[in-house]
N, C-alpha and C positions, 0 to 999 in steps of 0.2 A: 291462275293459281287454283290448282283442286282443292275439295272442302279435305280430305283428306291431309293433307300438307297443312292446312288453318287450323285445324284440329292437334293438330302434334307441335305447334309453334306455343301454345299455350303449354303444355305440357314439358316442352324441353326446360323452358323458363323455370318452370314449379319446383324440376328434377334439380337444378341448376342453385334456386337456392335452398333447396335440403341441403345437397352437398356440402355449400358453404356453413350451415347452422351445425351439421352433426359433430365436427370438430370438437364446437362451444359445448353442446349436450355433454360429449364426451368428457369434456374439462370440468364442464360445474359437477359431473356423478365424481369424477376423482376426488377434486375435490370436496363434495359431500360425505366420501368415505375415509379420509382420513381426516377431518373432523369430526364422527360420530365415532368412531373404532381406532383411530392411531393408524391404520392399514398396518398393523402386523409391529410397529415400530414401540417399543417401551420408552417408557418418558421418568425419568429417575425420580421416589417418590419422597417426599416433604420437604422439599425447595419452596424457597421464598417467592412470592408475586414481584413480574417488575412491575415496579412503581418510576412513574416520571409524572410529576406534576408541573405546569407551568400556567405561573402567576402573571398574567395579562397585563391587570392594572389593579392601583390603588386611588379608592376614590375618597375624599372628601366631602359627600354633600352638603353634610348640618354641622358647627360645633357637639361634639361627642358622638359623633356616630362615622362609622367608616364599612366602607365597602371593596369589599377583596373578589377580583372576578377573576376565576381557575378554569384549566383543560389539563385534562388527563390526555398528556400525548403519547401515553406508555399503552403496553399489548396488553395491561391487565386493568381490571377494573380494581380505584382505587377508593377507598375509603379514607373521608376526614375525622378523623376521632377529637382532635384537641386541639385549640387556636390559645398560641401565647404570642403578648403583648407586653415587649419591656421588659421581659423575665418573669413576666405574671400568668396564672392561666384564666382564661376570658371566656365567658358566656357568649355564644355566638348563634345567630339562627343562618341554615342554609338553605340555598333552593334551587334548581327540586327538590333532592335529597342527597344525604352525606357521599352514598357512595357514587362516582363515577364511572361509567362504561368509559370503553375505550373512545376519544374523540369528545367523549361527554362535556359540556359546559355546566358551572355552578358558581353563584352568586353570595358572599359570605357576609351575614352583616353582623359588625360591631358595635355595642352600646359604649362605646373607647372614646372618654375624655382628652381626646389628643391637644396636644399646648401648639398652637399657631407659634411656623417659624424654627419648630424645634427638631427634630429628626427623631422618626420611632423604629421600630422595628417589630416586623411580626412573623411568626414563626408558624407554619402549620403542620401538626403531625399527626401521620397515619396511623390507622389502624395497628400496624406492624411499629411505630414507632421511629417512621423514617419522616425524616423533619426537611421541610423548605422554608426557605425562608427569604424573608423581602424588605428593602429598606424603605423608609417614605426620605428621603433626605433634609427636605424639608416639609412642614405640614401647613399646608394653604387650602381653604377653601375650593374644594372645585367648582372651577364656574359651570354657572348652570346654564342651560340652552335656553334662551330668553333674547329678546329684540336689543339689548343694551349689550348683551356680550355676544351676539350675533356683530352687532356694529365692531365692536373693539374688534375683534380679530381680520374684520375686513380691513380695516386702517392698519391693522400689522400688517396683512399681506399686499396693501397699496405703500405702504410707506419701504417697501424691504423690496416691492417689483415692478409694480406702475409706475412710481416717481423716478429710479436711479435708470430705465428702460428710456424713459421720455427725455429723460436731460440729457444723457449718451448721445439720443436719435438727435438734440439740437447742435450738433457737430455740423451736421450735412453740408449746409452752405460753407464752411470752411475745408473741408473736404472736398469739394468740387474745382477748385482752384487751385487744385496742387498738382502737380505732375506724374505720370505714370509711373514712374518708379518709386518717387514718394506713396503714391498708392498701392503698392504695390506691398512696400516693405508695412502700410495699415493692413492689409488684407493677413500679411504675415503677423500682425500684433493680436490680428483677429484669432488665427489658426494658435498661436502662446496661449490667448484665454480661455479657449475649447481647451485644451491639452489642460490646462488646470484645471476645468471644473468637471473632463473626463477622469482625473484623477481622484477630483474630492470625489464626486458622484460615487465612484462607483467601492472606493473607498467606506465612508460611508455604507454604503448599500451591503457590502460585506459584513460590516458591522454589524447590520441591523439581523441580517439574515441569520448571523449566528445567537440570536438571543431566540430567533423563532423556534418552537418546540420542535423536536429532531428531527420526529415522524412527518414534519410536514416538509422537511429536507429545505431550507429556507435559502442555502447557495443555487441549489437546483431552479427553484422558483423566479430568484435573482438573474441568472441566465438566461433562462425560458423570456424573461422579461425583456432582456437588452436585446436579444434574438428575434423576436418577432417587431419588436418597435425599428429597429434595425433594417431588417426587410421591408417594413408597413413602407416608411419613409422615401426607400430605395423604388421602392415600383411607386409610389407618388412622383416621386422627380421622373424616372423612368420615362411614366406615361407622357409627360411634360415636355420629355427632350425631342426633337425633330420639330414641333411645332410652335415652337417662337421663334422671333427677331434675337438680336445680343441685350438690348437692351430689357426682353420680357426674361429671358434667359436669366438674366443680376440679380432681379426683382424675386427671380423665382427661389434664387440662392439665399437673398435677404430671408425670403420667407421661410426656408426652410432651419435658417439659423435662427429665425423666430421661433418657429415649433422647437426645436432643441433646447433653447431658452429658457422655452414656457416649462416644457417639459421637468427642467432641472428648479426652477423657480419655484414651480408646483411642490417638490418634497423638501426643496428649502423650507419652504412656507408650512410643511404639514411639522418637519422636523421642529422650527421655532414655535407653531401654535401649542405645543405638544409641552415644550420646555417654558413656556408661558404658563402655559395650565396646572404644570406640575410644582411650578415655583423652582424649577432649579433654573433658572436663566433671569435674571433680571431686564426686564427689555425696557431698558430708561431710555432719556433721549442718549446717551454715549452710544448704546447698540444700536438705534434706528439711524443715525449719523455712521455711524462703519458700515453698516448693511448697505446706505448709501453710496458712499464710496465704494466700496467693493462691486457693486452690481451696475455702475453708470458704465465700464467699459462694455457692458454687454450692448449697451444700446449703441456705442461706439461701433462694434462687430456688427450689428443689423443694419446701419446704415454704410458701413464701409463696400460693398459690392454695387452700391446703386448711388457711388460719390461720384461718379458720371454723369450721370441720370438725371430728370425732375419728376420723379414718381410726384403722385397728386397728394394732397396733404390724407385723401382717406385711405393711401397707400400704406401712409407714416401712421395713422390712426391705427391702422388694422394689425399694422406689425405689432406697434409699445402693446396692443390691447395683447395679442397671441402670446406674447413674452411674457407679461406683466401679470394678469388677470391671475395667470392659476395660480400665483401665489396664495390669493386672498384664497382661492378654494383650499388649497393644500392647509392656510389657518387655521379652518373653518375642520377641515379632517382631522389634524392633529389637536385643536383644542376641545372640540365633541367627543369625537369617536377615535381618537386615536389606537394604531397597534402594530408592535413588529411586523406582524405579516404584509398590512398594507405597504409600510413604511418600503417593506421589501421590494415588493414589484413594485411600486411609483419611481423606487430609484434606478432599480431594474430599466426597466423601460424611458427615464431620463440618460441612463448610461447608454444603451445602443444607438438614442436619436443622435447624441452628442457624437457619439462615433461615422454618423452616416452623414451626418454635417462637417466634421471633420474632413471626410473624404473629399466633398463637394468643394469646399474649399480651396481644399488643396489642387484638386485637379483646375481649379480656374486662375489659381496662380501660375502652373504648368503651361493652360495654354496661355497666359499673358509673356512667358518665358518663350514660348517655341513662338510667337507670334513675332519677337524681337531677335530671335534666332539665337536664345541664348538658355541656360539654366535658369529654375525658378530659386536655386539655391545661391541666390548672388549676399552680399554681406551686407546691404542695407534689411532685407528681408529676414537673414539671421539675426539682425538687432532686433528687427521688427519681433519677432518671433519671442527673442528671450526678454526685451522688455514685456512682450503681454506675461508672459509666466510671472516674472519679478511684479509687475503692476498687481496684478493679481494676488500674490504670494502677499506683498506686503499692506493691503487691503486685507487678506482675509486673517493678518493680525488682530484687525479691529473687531473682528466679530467672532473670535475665538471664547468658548465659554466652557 
């Protein structure tokens, strides 16, 4: 190779990415010139700012004191002129300062004698005199981050995901004795309980998405969510498939209904810590007994693909743990730090794994079907199917709040 040739191989490259950058240059000057000058365009003059303010949370630290934490999700910067409380107007300090840029976060605190138990109401208006406003429904204490409510919310999210996971999973030995087709129409009771809590999941998650402020498009985020956990899962098992036996094959499906589990378990748990915290859910023992119930056919489903099988007991450990565990995290989120946005993508992303667990499922009832040379859609399998939904349905009576 001539030095000449080595010489111009640097250079082509150089040339190669101006070209790619000039485009950008070109874009950020347009867009510099129609934010300094309008580019030529009239903007109609003494129209109102928009204003979108959105109220995050409402905190309770101390008797008579409260804390309101806001984002301006709106294109303008807003000012808070006047906080009323009860129909009263209230001395408030904020911070950093009253007005908000766009995206801006702000901290409100209240000297507000609020009555534990009771429902307030607070009102915040703008500058312009455009009013938001926000219920407390009921007024409880918010727990503070400390080692004693650090513990309590781990026990909500062991008692609502590790324990109804582990008791499910002590099925196994009776499941092993059954017949193929009888297992057959379990694996179909499995794929009914997916289909429900692909339901709730993503139900929910709709929910949630629509309380998130506009600007951060909270459906979009929600999908983005289920989409990539969707795919993450798909090339996991992907990678997996050619290289096992039948029986690493089960094991790998158990697992995979594990992560789907955990996943949906996780914003159970964030959703509950959240309605603990806030005092609108009363979690006595009536709710940790339905949460119960409700959540033991899961561990049913983790163990129904490897009722063949004798995975090793740190097989059965590693599953109840993957199912179970993020509960207690999702607690720990929802009763700290909870926020729509989170709430969004966690369920987001528990909705696509449920859906790619879904698939796997089903495809291994298919081939149990073509392996007998027959449909997977036989009518023990349709009961199998619509008892998981119903089991399901009539469980998640118990923990309706």
């Amino acid at each position: 190779m001539s030095e000449h040739t080595l010489s111009t191989a640097p250079n082509r490259s150089v040339g190669r990415y101006a070209l790619a950058l000039l485009p950008l240059i070109l874009l950020a000057g347009v867009i510099a010139l129609f934010l300094s000058s309008g580019a030529g365009l009239q903007s109609p003059e003494g129209l109102p700012p928009i204003e979108e303010l959105s109220i995050q949370r409402v905190l309770l630290p101390a008797p008579g004191e409260m804390l309101v934490e806001v984002v301006n999700s709106g294109p303008d910067p807003v000012t808070i002129a006047q906080v009323i409380v009860d129909d009263a107007y209230w001395n408030f300090q904020i911070t950093p300062a009253p007005t908000l840029p766009r995206f801006g976060t702000a901290t409100i605190r209240l000297p507000y004698p609020w009555v534990a138990a009771e429902a307030h109401v607070i009102v915040l208006v703008t500058s312009t005199g455009t009013p938001f406003t926000v219920e407390v429904p009921v007024a409880l204490e918010t727990p503070p981050i400390d080692a004693r409510n650090f513990l309590n919310f781990a026990l909500i999210g062991f008692y609502i995901g590790v324990i109804p996971v582990g008791l499910g999973m002590m099925w196994h030995p009776f499941m092993r004795g059954l017949k193929r087709r009888t297992m057959d129409a379990i694996l179909a009771l499995t794929l009914g309980l997916l289909v429900f809590l692909l339901i709730d999941t993503a139900s929910e998650g709709l929910e949630k998405a629509a309380l998130v402020p506009g600007s951060l498009q909270g459906v979009i985020l929600f999908g983005a969510g289920a989409l990539l956990a969707y795919f993450l899962i798909q090339i996991i098992s992907s990678r997996k498939a050619g290289k096992r036996d039948e029986a690493a094959g089960r094991l790998n499906i158990a697992l995979l209904l594990a992560i789907g589990i955990g996943l949906h378990n996780l914003a159970e748990g964030l959703v509950v810590g959240a309605a603990y915290a806030s005092g609108s859910a009363a979690l006595g023992a009536f709710l940790v007994v339905g949460f119960t119930l409700h959540n033991v056919t899961e561990g049913i489903g983790i163990a129904a693909p490897v009722a063949v099988d004798r995975p090793s007991l740190k097989s059965f450990i590693t599953l109840a743990a993957i199912a179970g565990l993020p509960a207690i995290i999702g607690a720990w989120i929802g009763g700290f730090i909870y926020s729509d946005l989170a709430a969004t993508i966690f369920l987001g992303v528990g909705t696509g794994a449920i859906v790619q667990v879904i698939v796997e499922v089903g495809k291994l009832l298919m081939r149990h079907g073509q392996r007998e040379g027959q449909s997977a859609a036989t009518l023990p399998n349709l009961i199998g199917f619509a008892a998981g939904l119903a089991i399901m349905y009539a469980t998640a009576l118990l923990v309706a709040v």
